[in-house]
N, C-alpha and C positions, 0 to 999 in steps of 0.2 A: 367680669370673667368672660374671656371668649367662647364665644359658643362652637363645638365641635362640626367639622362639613359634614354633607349627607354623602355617602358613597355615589350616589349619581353624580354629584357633581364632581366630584375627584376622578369619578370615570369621564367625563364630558372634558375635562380639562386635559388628561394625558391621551384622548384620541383625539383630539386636537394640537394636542405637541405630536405624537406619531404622526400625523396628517402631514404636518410642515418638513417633519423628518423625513418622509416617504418621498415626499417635493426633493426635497435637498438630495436626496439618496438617488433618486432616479436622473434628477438631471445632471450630477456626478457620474453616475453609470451611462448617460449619453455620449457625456462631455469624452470621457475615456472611447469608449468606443467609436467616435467619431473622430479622437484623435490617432486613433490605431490605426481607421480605415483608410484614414487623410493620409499619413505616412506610408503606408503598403502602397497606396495609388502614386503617393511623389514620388516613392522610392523606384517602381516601377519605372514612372517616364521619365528620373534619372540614370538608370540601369540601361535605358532605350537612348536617354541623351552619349551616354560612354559607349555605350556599342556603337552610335552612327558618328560619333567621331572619330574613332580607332576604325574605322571602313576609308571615311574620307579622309583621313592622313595616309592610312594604308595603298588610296590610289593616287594620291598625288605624289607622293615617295615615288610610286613605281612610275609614273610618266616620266617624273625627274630626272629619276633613272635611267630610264631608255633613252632619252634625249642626250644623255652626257656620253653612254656607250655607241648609240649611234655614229656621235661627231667622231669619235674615238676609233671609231673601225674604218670610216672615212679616211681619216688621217694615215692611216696606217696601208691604203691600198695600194698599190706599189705602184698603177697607173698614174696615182696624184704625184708620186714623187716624178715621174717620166714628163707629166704635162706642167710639172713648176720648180724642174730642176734650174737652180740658180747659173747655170753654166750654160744653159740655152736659152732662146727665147721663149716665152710662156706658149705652150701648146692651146690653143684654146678651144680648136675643133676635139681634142684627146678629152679637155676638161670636161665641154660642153658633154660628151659623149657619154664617160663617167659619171656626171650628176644625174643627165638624165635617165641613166640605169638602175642607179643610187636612189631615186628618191619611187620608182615605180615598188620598190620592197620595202616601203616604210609609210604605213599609215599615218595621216596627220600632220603629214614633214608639207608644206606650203612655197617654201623656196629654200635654196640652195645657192650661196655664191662665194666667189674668191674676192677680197678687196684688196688691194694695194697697200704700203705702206702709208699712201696722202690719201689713203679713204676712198678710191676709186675703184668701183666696180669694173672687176679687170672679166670674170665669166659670173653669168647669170642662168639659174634654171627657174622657174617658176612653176607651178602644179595648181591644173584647175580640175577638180573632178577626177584626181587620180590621174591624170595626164602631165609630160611633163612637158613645158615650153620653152624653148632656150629663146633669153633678150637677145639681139640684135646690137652689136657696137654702139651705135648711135644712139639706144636708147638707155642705156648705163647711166648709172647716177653716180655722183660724186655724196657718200655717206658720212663724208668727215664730220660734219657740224654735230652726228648722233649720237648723245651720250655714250651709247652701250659699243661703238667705234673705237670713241677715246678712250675708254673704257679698256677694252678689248685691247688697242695698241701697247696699254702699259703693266698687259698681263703678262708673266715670264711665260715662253714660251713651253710649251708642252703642257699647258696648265686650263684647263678648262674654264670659260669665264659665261655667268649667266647672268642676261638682266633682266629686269625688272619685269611683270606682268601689266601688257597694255597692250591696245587694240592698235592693229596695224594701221601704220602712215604710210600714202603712198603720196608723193610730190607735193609733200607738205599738207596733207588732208587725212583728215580719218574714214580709211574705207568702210566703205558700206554696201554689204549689210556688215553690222560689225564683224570684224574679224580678232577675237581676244589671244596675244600672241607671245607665245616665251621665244628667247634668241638664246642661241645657244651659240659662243663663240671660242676657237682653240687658234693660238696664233703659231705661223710656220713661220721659217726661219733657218740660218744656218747648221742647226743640231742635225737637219736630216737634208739640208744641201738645199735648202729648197727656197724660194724667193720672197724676201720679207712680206708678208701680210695676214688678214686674216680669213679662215674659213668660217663662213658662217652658215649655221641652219634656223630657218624660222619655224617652228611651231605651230599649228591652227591648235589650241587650246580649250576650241569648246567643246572636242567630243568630252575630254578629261574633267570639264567643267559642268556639263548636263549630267554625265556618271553620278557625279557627288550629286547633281541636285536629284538623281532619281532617287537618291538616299531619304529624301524626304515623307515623311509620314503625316498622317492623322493627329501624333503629339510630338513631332520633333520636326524642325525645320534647323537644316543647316546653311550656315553664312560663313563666306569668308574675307577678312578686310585684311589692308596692308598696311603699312606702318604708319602712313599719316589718316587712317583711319579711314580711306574708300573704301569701299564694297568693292571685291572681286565678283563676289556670287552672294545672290539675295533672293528673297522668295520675290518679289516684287523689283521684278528687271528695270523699272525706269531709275533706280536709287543707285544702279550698278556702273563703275568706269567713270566718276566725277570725277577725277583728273585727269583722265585723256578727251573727257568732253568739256572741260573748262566749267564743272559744276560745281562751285566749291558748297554750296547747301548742302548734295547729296553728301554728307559725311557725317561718319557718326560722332563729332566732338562738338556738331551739331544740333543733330535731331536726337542722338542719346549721350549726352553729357555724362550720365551720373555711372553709365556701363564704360565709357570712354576712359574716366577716370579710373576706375577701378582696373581695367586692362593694363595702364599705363603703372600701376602697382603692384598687380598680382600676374604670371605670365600662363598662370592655373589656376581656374575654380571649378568646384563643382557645386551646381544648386544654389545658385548666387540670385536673390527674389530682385528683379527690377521693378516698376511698375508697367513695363509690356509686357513681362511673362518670369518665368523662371530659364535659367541661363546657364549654361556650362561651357566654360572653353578651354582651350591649349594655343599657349601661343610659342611660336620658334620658327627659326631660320631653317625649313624644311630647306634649301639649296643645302645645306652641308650635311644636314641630316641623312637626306638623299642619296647626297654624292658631295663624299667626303673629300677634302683637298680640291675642293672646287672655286674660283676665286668668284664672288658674283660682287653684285651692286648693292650697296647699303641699304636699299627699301625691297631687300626682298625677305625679309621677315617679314611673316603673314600670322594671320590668329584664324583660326575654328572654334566657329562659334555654334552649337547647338544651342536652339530657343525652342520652347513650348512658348504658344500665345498666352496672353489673360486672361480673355474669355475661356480655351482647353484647360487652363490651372483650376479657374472658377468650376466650369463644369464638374471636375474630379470632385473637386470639395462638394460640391451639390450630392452627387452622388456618393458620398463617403458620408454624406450627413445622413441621409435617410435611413439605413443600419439603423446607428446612433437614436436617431428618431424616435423609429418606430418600435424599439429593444423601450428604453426609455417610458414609454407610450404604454407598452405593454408591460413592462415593470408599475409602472403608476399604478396601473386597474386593478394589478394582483395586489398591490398591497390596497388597496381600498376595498377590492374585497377580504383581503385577511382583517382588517382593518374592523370593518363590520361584522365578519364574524368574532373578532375578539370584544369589539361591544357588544353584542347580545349574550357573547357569553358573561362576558362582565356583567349584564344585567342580570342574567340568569342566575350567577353568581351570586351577587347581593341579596338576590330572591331567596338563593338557598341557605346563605349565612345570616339574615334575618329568620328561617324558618329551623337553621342551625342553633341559632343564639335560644328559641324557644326550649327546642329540644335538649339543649345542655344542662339545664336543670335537672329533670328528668332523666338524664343522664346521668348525672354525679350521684343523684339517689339509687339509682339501679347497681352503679357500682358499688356505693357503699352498702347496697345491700347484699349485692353480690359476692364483695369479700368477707361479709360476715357467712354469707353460706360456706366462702369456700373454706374458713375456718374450722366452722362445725364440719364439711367434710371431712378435710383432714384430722380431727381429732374423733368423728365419725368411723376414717378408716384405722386410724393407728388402735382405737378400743376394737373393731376388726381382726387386726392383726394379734392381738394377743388374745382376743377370745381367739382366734380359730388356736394360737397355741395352746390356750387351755383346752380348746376342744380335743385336740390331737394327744396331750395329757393326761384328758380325762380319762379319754377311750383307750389309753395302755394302761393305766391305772386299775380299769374295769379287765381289763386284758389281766394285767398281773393279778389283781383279786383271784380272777377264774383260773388261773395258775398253780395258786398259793391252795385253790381248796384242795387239787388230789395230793401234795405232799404230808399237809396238814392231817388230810379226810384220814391218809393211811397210818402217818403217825398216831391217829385216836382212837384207829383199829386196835394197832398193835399194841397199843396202853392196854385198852379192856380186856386185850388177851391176856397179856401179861394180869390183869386184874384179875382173872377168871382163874389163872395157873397160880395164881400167890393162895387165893382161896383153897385151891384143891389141897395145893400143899396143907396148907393150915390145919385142913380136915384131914390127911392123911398121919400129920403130926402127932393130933388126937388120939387115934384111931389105932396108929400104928404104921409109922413110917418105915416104909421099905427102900431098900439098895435102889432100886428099880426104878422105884415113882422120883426117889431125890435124883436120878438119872437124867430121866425125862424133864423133870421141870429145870434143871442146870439148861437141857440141851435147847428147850421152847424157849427161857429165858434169854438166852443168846441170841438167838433168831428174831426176839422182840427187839429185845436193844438195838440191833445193828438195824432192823427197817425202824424205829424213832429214828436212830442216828442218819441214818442217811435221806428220809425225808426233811430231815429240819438243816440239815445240808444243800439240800434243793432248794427250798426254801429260802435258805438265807440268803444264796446265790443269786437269787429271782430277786430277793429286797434289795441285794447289792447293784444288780444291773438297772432297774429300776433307778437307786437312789442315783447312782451317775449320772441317769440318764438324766433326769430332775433336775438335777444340778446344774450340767452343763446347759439346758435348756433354759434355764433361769440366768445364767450368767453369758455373758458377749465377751468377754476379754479373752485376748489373742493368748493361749497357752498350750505347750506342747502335747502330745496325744500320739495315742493307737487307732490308727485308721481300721484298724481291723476289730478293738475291740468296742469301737463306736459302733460298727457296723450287727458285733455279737450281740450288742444289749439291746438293740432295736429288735434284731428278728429274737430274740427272747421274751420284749415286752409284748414282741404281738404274734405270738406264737398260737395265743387264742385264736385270733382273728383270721391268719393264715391256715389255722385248722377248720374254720369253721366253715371259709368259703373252700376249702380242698384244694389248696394253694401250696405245692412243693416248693423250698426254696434249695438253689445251688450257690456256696458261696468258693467261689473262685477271688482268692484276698491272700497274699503276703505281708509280712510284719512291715506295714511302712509307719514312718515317723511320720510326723507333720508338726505344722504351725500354726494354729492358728484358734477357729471358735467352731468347735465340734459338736455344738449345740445348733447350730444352724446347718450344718450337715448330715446329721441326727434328722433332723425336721425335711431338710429337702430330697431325704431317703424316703422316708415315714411317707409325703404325699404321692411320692410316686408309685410306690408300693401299695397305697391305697387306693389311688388313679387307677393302677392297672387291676385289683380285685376290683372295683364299680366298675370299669368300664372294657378290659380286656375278656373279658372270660364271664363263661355264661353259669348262671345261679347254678347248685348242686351237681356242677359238671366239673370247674375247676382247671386246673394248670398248672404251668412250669412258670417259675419266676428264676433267671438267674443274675446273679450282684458279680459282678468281677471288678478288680482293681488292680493296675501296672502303676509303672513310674518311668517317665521317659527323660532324663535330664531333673529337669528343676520343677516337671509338669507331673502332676497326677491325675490319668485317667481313671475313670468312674463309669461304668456301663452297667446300666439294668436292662434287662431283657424280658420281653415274654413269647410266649406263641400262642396268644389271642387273636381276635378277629383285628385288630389294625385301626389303626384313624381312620376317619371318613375325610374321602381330600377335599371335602367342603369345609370342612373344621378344620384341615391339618395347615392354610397357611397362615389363620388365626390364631392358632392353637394357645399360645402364650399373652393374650389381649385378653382383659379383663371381662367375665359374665361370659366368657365362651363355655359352653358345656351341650354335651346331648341328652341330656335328661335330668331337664330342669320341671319337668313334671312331677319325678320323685326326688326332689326337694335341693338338687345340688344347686350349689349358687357359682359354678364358673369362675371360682377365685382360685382354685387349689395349683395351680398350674402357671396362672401369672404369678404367685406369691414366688412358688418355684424359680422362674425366669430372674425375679426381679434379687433372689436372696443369691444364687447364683455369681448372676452378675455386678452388680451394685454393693452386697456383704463377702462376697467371696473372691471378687477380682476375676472371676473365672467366666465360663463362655459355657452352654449347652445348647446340645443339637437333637434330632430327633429321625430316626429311621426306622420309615413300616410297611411293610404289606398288607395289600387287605387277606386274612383270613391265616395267616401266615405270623403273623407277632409284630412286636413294633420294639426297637430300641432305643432307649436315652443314653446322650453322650455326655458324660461333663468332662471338663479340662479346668484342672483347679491350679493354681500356685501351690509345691511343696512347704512354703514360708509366705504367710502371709504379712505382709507389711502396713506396720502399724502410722501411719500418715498425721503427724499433730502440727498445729497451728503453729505459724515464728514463734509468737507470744507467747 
């Protein structure tokens, strides 16, 4: 047979599974909170990724812009149509003169020129420093070989044409210091009378390109590449212009493959994890975005790239851990100390249920002793209850004796009288009966009979109220009744007792019917009425007692009254709790009142209440049911 565990060790075992559960529970409640704090932080420096791209789209849009309205208002200046009307020869002092005015109100504009049909720079302005310089004949280039030329010649005319981003060539070199340069070209032509070729404006592009990079933060850096994957703009300027410096390394299908690919399939992400950082970009053909109806060159679709570094990602996370951490941390301790307090209470426990287990023996004996006391109480109080009604019995019973003696006493008189008159006569018979004396003794005769008769009248009357009373006192069954002659035969049976202590009674009572056990009615009259001769009214002094009774609906009110000295309001919120009494000296035992309460409400359905002044009287209220309802079991 197994042998059962000792409560220590069943406690050592479940604070050791809490223990691992508290582990478990806390590093869950890290894990959470350190995944919360990690997203608010990512979500952050992607929030700051989408704001700093929608900035530097936003300014590259607008330089686009201006470059394309620039040419456009150029075009439209009525001196160009004068210095390149195709019915004269090319103005070129008109031209010269025009650009260079041209380009003094336009920041970041680098040159200005007319080319030919065969690509010959036919006028030249050049701008160093916000000045402008007109070339010299002789040093004019021939620009046919130039993509964005050829380009340019095979745009319909009136039609904007833009190439590609790269740093200016001057006779076949890349100037230096770099110069990174948009061309912006519109071709003229017979629509406005004017001599085949094109207008061209160069762009210096790095004010518009330091702009975006001043965009750069603490956790965002912005990059922009072109279609075959160069850097336009980089945080790290030597990786920037691999195809106009002959770099093919510097590109990202190079040094970032796996971001390379993913561009080449998505033209949108946001929050896209690389292993240099976290990533978000937009990629599109900002030239038509810009400026719509614009013809440009096939690599001028660009991407915007917003990057946070790995080490900035890492750092977040670092700091998003510690929260986590230290909650965690702090979570662990609390429960090892709840942890410890619930062991010692457990110990404590076992102490006390080992010291319990003794005491439940001794326990069960107490109870069973106990409900054998409270047996004998209750059969204790129920022999109580019917002594006091025998008591209450008694004392009418003594009452109706001392009743019965003056009708009796006088009917014994009026016999011996009668006995003394029958004699006279007798002797008068003897003697010599007169008119006179048979007169007298007819007329004393009379007068006998009728006081017999009407004392054994009294009499009976008195054995009759009595016997009712008896009766319904003895009996509980709900039967119908005279509340009023309930009330006659009480103040008849204690008519002694009312006399003795100088106790007037006033009965203010209407013929009411009722239902119900007027033997218990009877009794909760009787103690109050006795209540109030012991405790209302002072010895050989005496008082007013008055009984009244209404009917209000289906209710019958019940009012005794006196104008005694009143409850003491020490006594008066007790008043109805058992052993209450003020003079338990001379012998009362403080039942007479709760019996009252308890018959009341419990036998009668009904409710009593209590109003007194001191020195002033006190009144009892009862509220009874007209029909009392007799309540039996399903069964």
């Amino acid at each position: 047979m197994r042998r059962s565990e000792h409560p220590s060790q069943t406690l050592f075992r479940s604070s050791l599974m809490l223990l691992f559960s508290g582990l478990a529970i806390s590093f869950l409640i890290a894990w959470l909170i350190y995944q919360n704090n990690r997203d608010k932080r990512l979500d952050n420096i992607l929030l700051e990724q989408e704001m700093r791209l929608a900035r530097a789209q936003v300014l590259f849009s607008r330089g686009v812009g201006d470059m394309k309205h620039a040419i456009q208002l150029l075009h439209e200046v009525p001196s160009l149509s004068a210095a390149l009307d195709k019915n004269r020869e090319i103005n070129r002092d008109l031209a010269d003169n025009l650009f260079s005015s041209f380009v003094r109100g336009i920041e970041s504009l680098m040159q200005v020129r007319w080319v030919d049909s065969q690509g010959m720079e036919q006028v030249r302005v050049n701008v160093q420093n916000g000045t402008p310089s007109i070339v010299s004949p002789d040093h004019l280039q021939n620009k046919s070989s130039r993509y964005y030329v050829q380009q340019g010649l095979k745009t319909p005319e009136g039609v904007v044409y833009l190439s590609s981003l790269d740093l200016n060539i001057e006779r076949g070199q890349v100037e230096i210091p770099y110069r990174p340069t948009a061309r912006v070209l519109l071709k003229t032509g017979t629509k406005k009378q004017l001599h085949p070729g094109l207008l061209i404006l160069n762009y210096d592009i790095g004010h518009l390109l330091n702009s975006i990079r001043s965009l750069d933060s603490e956790f965002v850096q912005i990059q922009i590449v072109d279609s075959h994957g160069y850097w336009i703009l980089h945080p790290e300027v030597q990786l920037e212009w691999g195809h106009s410096l002959k770099m093919p390394q510097n590109n990202m299908q190079t040094l970032h493959p796996e971001l390379w690919q993913q561009i080449q399939k998505k033209e949108i992400a946001k929050g896209s994890e690389v292993k240099f950082g976290l990533v978000s970009y937009k990629c599109m053909d900002m030239v038509n975005q810009a400026v719509p109806n614009t013809q440009n060159a096939q690599d001028t679709e660009i991407c915007f790239i917003a990057m946070t570094p790995t080490p900035v990602v890492d750092q977040q996370k670092r700091l998003a851990a510690w929260p986590g951490l230290l909650s965690g941390f702090v979570i662990f301790l609390f429960g090892l100390w709840v942890l410890n307090r619930e062991r010692l209470a457990g110990m404590e426990l076992i102490t006390l249920n080992e010291e319990l287990a003794l005491d439940k023996q001794l326990l069960e004996e107490s109870a069973e002793y106990t409900q054998n006391l409270l047996k004998q109480q209750q059969l204790m109080q129920n022999d109580l209850v019917e002594s006091r009604k025998l008591s209450a019995l008694g004392m009418m019973v003594a009452g109706v004796a001392h009743e019965l003696n003056t009708p009796l006493g006088a009917a014994i008189m009026a016999a011996s009288k009668q006995r003394i008159e029958h004699n006279r006569l007798a002797e008068s018979f003897r003697t010599g009966l007169t008119k006179s004396a048979l007169e007298r003794f007819i007329e004393e005769n009379k007068q006998g009979l009728d006081l017999v008769e009407d004392n054994q009248q009294r009499a009976a009357e008195l054995v009759r109220s009595f016997k009712r009373l008896a009766i319904d006192r003895a009996k509980e069954d709900i039967v119908s009744f005279s509340l009023s002659q309930v009330i006659n035969d009480l103040i008849k049976t204690l008519h002694h007792r009312l006399k003795v202590a100088r106790v007037t009674t006033n009965l203010d009572i209407t013929d009411i019917q009722m239902s119900g056990t007027p033997g218990i009615i009877s009794q909760v009259l009787q103690n109050l009425i006795m209540n109030a001769i012991h405790h209302a009214f002072e010895p050989e002094i005496g008082g007013k007692l008055r009984i009244s009774a209404e009917q209000h609906d289906q209710t019958i009110i019940l009012k005794v009254s006196d104008n005694g000295r009143g409850i003491d309001p020490q006594i008066l919120p007790n008043l109805f709790d058992p052993f209450v009494t003020s003079k338990r000296t001379q012998g009362n035992t403080g039942l007479g009142m709760h019996f009252v309460h308890q018959w009341v409400t419990a036998s009668l359905k009904g409710t009593i209440t209590v109003q007194t002044t001191s020195e002033k009287g006190t009144t009892f209220i009862i509220r009874l049911p007209q029909t009392l309802e007799l309540h039996l079991p399903e069964d």
